[in-house]
C-alpha positions, 0 to 999 in steps of 0.5 A: 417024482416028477414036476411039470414047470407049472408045479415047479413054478409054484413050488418056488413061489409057495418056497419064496413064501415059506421065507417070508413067513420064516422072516415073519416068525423071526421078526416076531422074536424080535419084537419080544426082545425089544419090548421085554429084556431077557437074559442071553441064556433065554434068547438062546433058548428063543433062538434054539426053538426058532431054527427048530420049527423054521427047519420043521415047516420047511421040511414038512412043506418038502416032505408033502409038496416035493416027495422029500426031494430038496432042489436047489431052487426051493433052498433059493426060493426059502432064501429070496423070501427072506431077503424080500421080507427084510 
């Protein structure tokens, strides 16, 4: 498929974010963890079900918005918007 720049531009921003909503997803584990103390084997589990649906709504968003299509931009989009949200 092809993206004109405007749906190109607003692929990168909706993937910028996608990172900060990723950001946002970690930083609620994050918050778990420091009200509640666990055992390492649960904040690997919590770890495991974090990239589990970081990488799911990331691929579901590709799947719909792009036709499946990963471009290099969308993975710099995902990571500027974590870098932003930190």
């Amino acid at each position: 498929m092809i993206l004109s720049l405007e749906g190109q531009c607003l692929l990168f921003l909706h993937t910028v974010l996608i990172g900060m909503a990723v950001g946002l997803f970690y930083d609620f584990f994050r918050t778990i963890r420091s009200l509640i103390r666990h055992p390492n084997v649960l904040v690997s589990f919590e770890d495991i079900v974090y990239w589990i649906v970081a990488v799911f709504v990331m691929f579901f968003y590709m799947l719909q918005a792009n036709d499946g299509e990963i471009r290099t931009f969308s993975i710099f989009g995902v990571f500027i918007g974590i870098v932003l949200y930190f």
